[in-house]
C-alpha positions in Angstrom: 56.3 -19.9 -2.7 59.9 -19.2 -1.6 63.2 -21.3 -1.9 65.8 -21.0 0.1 69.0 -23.9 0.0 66.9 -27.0 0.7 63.6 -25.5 2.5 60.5 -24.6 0.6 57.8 -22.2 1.7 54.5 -22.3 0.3 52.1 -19.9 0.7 48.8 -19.3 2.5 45.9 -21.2 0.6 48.1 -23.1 -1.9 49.6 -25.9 -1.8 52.9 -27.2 -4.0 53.6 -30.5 -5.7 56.6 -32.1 -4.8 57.8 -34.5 -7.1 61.2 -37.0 -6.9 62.9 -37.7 -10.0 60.4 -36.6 -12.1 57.2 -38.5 -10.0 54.7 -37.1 -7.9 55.7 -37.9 -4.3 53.0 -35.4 -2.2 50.9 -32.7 -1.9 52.8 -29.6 0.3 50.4 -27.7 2.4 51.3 -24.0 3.7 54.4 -23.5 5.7 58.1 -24.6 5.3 59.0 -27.7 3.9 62.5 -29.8 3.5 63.6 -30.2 0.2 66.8 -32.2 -0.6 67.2 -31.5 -4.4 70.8 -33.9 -3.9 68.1 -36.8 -3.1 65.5 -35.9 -6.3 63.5 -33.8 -4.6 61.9 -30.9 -6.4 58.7 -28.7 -6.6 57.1 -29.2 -9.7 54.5 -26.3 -9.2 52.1 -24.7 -7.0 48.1 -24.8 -7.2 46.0 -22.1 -5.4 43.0 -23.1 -3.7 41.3 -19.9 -3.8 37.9 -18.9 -5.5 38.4 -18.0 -9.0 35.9 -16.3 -11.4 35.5 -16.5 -15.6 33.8 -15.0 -16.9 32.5 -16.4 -20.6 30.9 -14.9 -23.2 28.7 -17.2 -26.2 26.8 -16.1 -29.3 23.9 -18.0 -30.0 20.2 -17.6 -31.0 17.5 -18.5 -29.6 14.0 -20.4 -31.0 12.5 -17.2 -32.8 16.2 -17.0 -34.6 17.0 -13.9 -32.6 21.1 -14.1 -32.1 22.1 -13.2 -28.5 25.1 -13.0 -26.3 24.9 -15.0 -23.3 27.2 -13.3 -20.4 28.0 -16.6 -17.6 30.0 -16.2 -14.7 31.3 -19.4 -13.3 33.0 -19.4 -9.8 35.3 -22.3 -8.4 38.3 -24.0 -6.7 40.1 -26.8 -7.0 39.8 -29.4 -4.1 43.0 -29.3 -1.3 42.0 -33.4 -1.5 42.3 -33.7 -4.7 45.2 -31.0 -6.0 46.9 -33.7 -7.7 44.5 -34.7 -10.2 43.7 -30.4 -10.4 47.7 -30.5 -11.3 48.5 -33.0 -13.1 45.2 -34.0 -14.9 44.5 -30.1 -16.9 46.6 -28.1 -18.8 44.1 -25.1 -19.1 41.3 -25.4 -16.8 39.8 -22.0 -18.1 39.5 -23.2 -21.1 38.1 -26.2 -20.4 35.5 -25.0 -18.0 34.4 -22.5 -20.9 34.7 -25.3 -23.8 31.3 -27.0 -21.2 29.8 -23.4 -21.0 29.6 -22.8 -24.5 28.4 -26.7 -25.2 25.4 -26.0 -22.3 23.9 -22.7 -23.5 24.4 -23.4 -26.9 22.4 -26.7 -26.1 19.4 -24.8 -24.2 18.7 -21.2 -25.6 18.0 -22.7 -28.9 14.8 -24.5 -27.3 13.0 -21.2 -25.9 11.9 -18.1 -27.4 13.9 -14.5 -26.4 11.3 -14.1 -23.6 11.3 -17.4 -22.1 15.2 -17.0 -22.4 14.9 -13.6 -19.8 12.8 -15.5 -17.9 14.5 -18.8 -17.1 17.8 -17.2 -16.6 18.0 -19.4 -13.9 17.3 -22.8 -15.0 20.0 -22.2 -18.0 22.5 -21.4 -15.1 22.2 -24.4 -13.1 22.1 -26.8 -16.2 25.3 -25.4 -17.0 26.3 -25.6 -13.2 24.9 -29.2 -13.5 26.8 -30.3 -16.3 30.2 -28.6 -14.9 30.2 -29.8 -11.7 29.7 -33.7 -13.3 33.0 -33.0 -15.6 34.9 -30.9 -13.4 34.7 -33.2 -10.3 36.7 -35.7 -11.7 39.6 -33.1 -12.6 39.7 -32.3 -8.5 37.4 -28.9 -9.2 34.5 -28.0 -7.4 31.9 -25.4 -9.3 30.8 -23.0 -6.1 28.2 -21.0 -8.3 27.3 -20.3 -12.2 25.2 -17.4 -12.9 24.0 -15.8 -16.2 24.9 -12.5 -15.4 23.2 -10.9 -18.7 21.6 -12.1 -21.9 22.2 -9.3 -24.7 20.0 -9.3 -28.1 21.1 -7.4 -31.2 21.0 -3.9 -31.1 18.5 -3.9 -33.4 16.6 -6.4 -31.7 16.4 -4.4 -28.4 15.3 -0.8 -30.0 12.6 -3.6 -32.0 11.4 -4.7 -28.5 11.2 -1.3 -26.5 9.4 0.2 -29.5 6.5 -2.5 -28.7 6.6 -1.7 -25.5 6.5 1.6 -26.0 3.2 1.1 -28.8 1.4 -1.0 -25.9 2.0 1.6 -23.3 0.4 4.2 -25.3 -2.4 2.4 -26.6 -3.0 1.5 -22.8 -2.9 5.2 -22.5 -5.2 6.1 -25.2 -7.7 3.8 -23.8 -7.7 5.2 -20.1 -8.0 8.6 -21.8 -10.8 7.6 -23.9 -12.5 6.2 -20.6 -12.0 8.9 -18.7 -13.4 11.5 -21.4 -16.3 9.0 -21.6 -17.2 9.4 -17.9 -17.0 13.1 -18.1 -19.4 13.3 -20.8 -21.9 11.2 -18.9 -21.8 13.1 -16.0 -21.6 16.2 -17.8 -24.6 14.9 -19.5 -26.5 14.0 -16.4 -25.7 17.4 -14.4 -27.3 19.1 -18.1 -30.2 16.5 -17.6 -30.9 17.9 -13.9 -30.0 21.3 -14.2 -32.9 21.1 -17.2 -35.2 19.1 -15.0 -34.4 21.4 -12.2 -35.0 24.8 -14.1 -38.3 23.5 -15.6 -39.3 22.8 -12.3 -38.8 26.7 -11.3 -40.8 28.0 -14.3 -43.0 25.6 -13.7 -43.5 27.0 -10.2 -42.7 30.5 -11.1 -46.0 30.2 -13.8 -48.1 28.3 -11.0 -47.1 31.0 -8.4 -47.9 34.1 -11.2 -51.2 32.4 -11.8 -52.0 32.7 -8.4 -51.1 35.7 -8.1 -53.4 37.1 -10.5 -56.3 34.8 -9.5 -56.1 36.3 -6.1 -55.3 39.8 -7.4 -59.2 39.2 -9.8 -60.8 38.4 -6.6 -59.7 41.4 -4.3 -60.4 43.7 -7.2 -63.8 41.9 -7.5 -64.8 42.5 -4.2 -63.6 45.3 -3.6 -64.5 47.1 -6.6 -69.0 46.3 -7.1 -69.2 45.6 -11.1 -66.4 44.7 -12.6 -65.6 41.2 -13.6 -62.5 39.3 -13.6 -62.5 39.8 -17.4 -62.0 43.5 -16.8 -60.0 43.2 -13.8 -57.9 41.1 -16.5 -58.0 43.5 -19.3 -56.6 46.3 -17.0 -53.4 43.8 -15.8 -52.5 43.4 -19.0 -53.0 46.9 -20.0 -50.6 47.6 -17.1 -48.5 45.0 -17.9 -48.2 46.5 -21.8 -46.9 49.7 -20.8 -44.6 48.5 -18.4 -42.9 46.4 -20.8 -43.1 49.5 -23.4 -40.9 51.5 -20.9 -38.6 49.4 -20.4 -38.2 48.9 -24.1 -37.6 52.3 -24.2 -34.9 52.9 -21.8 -33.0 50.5 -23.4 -30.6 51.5 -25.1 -29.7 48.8 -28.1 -32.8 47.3 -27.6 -33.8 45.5 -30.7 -37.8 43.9 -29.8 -40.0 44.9 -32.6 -44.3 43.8 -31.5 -46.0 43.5 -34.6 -49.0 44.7 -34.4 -48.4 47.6 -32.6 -50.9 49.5 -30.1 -52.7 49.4 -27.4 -55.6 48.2 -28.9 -53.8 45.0 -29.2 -53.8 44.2 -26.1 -57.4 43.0 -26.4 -56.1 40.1 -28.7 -53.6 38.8 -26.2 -56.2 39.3 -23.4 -58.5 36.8 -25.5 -55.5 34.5 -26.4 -54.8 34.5 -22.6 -58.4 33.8 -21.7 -58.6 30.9 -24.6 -55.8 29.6 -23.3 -56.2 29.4 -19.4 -59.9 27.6 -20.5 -58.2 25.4 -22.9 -55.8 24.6 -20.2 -58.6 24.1 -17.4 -61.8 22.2 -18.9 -65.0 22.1 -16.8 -65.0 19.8 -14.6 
């Protein structure tokens, strides 16, 4: 706002109260303005009708007695139609607006637990927006926006919360492990299961198919051969069998199998265990 002799220029978004003799007289929008101080006349001030911001900072705990810092930003204006009463009627509107900031929060965080507090952020904000646009109003102040910009626990409080988090994110990751381990051992279990089933299944078809064999083996030999029975034809398999088994026994080198007893004779033993067992195993009919 300039003065120059008896003209008054006041500036873009402001507006000046001009007073005479000491009385408000009117409300001096931008541009230039008379001024006759010989008649009175004077500016008592200027009042700028731009957004301001304050920022206000309040201790107070919440229900589980945890103390906390409440961060509020509060953004307003006074009114251009009523900048007399924005004048006249405060001497510090900063600290006024913060004296209701500090009598909302410490009104509403005490009634909710740290958590709730987080996460009704919003509903603190527009009580205190509530509550200062009802007071302010009648000071020619309009209250654009209030926001709680942060809430800030203890420091102790805040490693005290992350290590909980941290507890329950591991535990959660124990768990999964623990399942996971558990499905790998039940399917490693049930691939054991069929590779078992599976591999009984070839002995049981590799002992079918030997069987065979040697059943078809007694027969040509029988035929073929007038006077021999399958016992001898039998007798002479295994006799074969014996001494291949004894030469590969013997070019081994590290081999270790010991038959006790010992000799060919013995043969005719496991020929009769064979034979008791193959009747055993198929009963007359």
């Amino acid at each position: 706002m300039g003065n120059l002799s008896c003209c008054v220029k006041v500036d873009q978004s402001t507006v000046a109260m001009k007073e005479r003799f000491g009385k408000f007289e009117d409300v001096l929008e931008p541009g230039c303005h008379c001024m006759p101080w010989f008649l009175g006349s004077s500016v008592a001030g200027s009042l700028s009708l731009r957004l301001q911001q304050l920022d206000v900072r309040c201790e107070t705990k919440t229900k589980d007695n945890v103390f906390v810092n409440v961060v509020a930003s509060v953004q307003y204006r006074a009114l251009a139609n009523k900048a007399n009463d924005a004048f006249y009627k405060l001497t510090n509107t900063r600290s006024q607006i913060q004296a209701y900031v500090f009598d909302v929060i410490r009104a509403s965080v005490p009634k909710l637990n740290l958590d709730a507090a987080f996460e009704q952020k919003n509903e603190i904000a527009k009580a205190v927006e509530d509550e200062l646009e009802k007071a302010m109003s009648a000071y020619g102040y309009e209250i654009v926006q209030t926001l709680i910009v942060d809430i800030e626990p203890d420091e102790r409080v805040k490693r005290a919360m992350n290590e909980i988090n941290a507890a329950a994110r591991l535990r959660l990751a124990a768990n999964e492990k623990a399942e996971a381990e558990k499905i790998v051992q039940i399917k490693r279990a049930e691939g054991d299961a069929e590779s078992k089933f599976l591999s009984g299944l070839g002995i049981a078809r590799q002992r079918q198919a030997i069987v065979d064999g040697l059943r078809d083996s007694v027969l040509g030999f029988s035929g073929n051969v007038p006077g021999t029975s399958a016992k001898d034809v039998l007798d002479m398999v295994l006799i074969t069998q014996y001494f291949d088994t004894m030469k590969e026994i013997g070019a081994a080198s590290k081999s270790t199998a010991v038959f006790i007893p010992h000799g060919p004779g013995a043969v005719n033993d496991i020929a009769a265990q064979v034979r008791d067992g193959l009747l055993q195993a198929n009963p007359p009919q």
